[in-house]
C-alpha positions in Angstrom: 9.1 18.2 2.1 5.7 17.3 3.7 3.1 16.9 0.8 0.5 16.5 3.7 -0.8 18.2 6.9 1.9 16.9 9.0 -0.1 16.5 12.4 -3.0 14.1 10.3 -3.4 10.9 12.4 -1.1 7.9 12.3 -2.4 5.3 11.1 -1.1 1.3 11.2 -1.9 -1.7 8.4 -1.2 -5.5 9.0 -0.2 -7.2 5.4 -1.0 -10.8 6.6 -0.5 -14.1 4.2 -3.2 -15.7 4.3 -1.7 -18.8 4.0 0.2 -18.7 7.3 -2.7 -16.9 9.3 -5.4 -18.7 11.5 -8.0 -16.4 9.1 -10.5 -17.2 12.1 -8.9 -14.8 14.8 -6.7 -12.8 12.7 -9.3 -10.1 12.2 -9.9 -9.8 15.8 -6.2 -10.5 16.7 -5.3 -7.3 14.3 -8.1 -4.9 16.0 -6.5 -5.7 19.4 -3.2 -4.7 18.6 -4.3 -1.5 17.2 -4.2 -1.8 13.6 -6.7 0.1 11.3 -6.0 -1.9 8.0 -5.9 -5.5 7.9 -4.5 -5.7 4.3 -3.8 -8.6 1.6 -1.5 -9.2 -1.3 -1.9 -10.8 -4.7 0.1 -13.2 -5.7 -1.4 -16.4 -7.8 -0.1 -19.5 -6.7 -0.9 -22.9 -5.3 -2.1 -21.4 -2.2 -5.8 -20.6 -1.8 -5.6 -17.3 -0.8 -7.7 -15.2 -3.3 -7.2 -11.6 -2.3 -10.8 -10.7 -3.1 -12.4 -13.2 -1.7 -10.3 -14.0 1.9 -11.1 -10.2 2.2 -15.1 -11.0 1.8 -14.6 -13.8 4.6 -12.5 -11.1 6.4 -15.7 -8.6 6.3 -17.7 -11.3 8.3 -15.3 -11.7 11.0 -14.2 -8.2 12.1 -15.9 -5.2 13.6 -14.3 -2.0 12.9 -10.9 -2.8 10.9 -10.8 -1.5 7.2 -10.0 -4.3 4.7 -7.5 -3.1 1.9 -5.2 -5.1 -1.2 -2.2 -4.1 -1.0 -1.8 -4.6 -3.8 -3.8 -6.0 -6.5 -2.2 -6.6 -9.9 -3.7 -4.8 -12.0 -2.7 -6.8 -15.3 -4.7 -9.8 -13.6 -7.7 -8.4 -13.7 -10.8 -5.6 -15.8 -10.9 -2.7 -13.9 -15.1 -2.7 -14.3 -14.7 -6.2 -12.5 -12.4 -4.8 -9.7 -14.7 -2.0 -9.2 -17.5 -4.1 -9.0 -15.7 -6.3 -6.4 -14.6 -3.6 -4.7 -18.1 -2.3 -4.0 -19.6 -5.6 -3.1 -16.8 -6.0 -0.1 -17.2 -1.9 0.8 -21.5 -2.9 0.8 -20.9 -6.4 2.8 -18.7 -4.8 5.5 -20.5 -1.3 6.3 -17.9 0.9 4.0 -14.7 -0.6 5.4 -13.1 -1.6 2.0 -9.9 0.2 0.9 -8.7 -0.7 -2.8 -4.8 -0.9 -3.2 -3.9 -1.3 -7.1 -0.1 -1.9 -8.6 1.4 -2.2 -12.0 2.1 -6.1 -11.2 6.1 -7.2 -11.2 6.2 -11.0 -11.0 6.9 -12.4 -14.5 5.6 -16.1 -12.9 2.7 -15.2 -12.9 2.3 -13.9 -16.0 3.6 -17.6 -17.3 1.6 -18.8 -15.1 -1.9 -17.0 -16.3 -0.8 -16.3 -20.0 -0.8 -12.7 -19.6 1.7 -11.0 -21.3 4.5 -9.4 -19.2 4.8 -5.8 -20.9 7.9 -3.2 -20.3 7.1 -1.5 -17.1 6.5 1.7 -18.8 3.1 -0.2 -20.8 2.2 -1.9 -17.7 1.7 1.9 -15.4 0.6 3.3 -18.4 -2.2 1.1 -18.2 -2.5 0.8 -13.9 -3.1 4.8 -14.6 -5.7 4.3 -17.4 -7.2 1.6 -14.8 -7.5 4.2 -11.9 -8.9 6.8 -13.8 -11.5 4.0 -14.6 -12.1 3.2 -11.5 -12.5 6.4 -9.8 -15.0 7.2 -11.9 -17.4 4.1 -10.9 -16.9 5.1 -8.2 -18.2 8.7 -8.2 -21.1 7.1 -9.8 -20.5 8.0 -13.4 -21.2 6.2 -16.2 -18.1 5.4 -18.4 -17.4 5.5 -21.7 -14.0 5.0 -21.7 -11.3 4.7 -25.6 -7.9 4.5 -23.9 -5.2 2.7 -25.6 -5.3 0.3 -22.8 -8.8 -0.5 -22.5 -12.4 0.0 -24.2 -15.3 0.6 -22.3 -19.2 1.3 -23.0 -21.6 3.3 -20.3 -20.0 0.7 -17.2 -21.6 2.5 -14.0 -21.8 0.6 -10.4 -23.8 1.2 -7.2 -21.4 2.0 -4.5 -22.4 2.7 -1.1 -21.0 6.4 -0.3 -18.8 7.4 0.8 -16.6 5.0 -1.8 -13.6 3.2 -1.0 -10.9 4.7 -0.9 -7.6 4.3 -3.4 -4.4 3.3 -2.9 -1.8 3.6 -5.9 1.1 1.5 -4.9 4.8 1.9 -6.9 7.4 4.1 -8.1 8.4 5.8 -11.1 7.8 10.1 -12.3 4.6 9.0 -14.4 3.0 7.1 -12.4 3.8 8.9 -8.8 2.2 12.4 -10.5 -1.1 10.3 -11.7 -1.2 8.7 -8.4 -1.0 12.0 -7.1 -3.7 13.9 -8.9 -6.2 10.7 -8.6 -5.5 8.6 -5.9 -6.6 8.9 -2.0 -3.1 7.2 -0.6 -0.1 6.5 -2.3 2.2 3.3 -1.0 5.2 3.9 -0.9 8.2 0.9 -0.5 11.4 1.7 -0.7 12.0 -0.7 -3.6 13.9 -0.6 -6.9 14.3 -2.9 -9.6 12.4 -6.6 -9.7 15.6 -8.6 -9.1 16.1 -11.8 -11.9 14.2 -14.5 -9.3 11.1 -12.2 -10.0 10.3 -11.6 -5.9 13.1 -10.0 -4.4 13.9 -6.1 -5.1 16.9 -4.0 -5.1 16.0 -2.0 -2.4 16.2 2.2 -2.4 15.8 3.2 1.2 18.5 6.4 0.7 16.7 9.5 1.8 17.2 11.6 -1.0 15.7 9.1 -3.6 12.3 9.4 -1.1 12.6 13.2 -0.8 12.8 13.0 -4.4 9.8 11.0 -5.0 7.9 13.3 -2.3 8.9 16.5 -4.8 7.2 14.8 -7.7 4.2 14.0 -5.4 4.0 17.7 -4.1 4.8 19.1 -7.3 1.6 17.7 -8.4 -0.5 17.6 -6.0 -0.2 21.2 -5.7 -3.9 22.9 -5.7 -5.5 19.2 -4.9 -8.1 20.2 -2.0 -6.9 17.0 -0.4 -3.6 15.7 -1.2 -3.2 12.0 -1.4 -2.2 10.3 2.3 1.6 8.8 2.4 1.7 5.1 3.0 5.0 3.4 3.4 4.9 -0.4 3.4 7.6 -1.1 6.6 10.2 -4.1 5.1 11.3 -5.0 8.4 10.1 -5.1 12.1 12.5 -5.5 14.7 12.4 -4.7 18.6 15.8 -4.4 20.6 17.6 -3.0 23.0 20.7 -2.6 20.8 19.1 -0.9 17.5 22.7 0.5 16.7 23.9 -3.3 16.5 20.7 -4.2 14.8 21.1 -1.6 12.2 24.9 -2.1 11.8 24.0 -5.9 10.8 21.0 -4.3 8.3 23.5 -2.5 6.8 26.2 -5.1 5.8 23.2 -7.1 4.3 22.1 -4.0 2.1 23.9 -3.1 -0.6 24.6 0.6 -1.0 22.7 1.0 2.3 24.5 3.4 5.0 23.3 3.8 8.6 22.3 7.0 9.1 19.6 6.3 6.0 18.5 3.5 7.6 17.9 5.4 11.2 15.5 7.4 9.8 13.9 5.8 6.8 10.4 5.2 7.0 11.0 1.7 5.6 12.5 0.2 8.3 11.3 -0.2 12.2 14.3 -1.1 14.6 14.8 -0.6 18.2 13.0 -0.2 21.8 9.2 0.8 21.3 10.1 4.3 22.3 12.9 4.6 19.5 10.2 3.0 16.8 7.6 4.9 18.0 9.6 8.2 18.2 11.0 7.6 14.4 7.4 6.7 13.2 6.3 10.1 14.3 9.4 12.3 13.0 8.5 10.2 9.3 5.1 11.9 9.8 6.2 15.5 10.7 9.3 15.4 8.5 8.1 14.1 5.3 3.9 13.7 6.2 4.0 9.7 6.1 0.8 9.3 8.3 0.2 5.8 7.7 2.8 2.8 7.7 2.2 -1.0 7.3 3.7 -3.8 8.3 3.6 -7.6 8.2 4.0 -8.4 12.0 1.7 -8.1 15.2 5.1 -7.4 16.9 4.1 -3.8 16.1 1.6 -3.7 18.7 3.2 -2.0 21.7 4.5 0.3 19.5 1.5 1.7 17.7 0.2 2.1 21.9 3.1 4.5 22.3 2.9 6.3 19.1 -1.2 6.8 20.3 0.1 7.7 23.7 2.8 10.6 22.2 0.5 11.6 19.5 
């Protein structure tokens, strides 16, 4: 069911909040434990925690670590102007920028900006139309784009090669084949519908709702030279001694969820670093998930092990 080289490196993102982080030693703090991305979210609120710009400050504080959104809402934002941003961060830190782009999901903060919260369907139709944009600028090509979603006259950019790369983050048959034609990583999260609080997700971590996502993505990606890298955006870190307890618990919380899909979903990181670290690696030779992030440093012993068995 692999839609990728199943031996490609793994590879490990920290999602941090920038509201909770000491931003001053988080870079560093990430690059010690092992991580490759250090990665941020978008969500406007009264925190000052600008993707864009904590990712800039970000740039001057680490070494080696790539620097990613995961994931901007598109809605919020002109493609031209994310590109442009994009660049500027990819320039400032020495080609370390990786650009993560969704459909958006939070109707808050649509109120909150006076954007208009369009069907699902309308807002992918126009994250696509956005990538396709995007990608473009960043090949260097001048754009003269008449979409039904946006208008654009000869936009170019200069952007250091080679450009970063893009992440397509979401679900759904439309937007999964796009992604997988134009992007260079699809995320992957193991969530369903935006529950009525506008944050929290019905979640779908069965196994045969990801193999079937993984068929669409093969299906077309079939011919790419380079199919798209399979990121899948870990809901929960946990190490134990006792994962069948752990798991059992997970369970009764999780509607619809049964144990032996939560064992082996990539979504989901429970036990001793040897069972994480062993499941992490079976995700990447069973279905070619090379790269998983997570929102805890607690990950840290386990990405030495999977670099020790790898």
């Amino acid at each position: 069911m692999s839609t990728t080289s199943a031996r490609r490196p793994i590879r490990f993102g920290l999602q941090i909040d920038p509201a909770t982080c000491d931003m001053a030693t988080i870079a560093g703090e990430a690059e010690a434990a092992g991580f490759d991305t250090i990665s941020v979210g978008d969500h406007v609120g009264p925190d000052p925690d600008s993707p864009m710009v904590t990712l800039a400050y970000l740039a001057s504080t680490s070494e080696r670590i790539t620097l990613g959104t995961l994931v901007l809402n598109n809605d919020m934002r002109n493609p031209v102007q994310v590109a442009w941003e994009a660049a500027t961060i990819h320039e400032l830190s020495g080609g370390r920028f990786e650009l993560g782009l969704g459909a958006g999901h939070t109707p808050q903060e649509y109120a909150a900006t006076g954007v208009d919260f369009d069907p699902a369907a309308v807002r992918k139709a126009r994250l696509t139309e956005a990538v396709d944009i995007i990608g473009a600028l960043f090949r260097g090509e001048t754009v003269d784009h008449g979409g039904e979603q946006y208008r654009l006259g000869e936009a170019r950019l200069s952007v250091v090669q080679p450009p970063p790369r893009i992440l397509v983050g979401g679900n759904g048959t439309a937007l999964l084949r796009h992604a997988a034609v134009t992007a260079d990583i699809i995320g992957l999260q193991g969530l369903g519908r935006t529950k009525p609080d506008g944050h929290q997700h019905s979640v779908k971590f069965g196994l045969d709702h990801l193999e079937n996502q993984l068929a669409v993505i093969a299906d077309a990606a079939r011919g790419k030279d380079e199919p798209p890298d399979l990121n899948a955006l870990v809901q929960a870190v946990e190490i134990t001694d006792d994962r069948e307890r752990a798991l059992a618990e997970l369970v009764d919380r999780v509607e619809g969820l049964t144990v032996d899909d939560a064992s082996a979903t990539p979504y989901l990181a429970i036990g001793t670093v040897d069972e994480i670290a062993h499941q992490l690696i079976d995700a990447r030779d069973r279905w070619g998930i090379c790269y998983f992030s997570v929102r805890s440093l607690d990950l840290a012993p386990v990405i030495t092990r999977v670099r020790r068995l790898e």
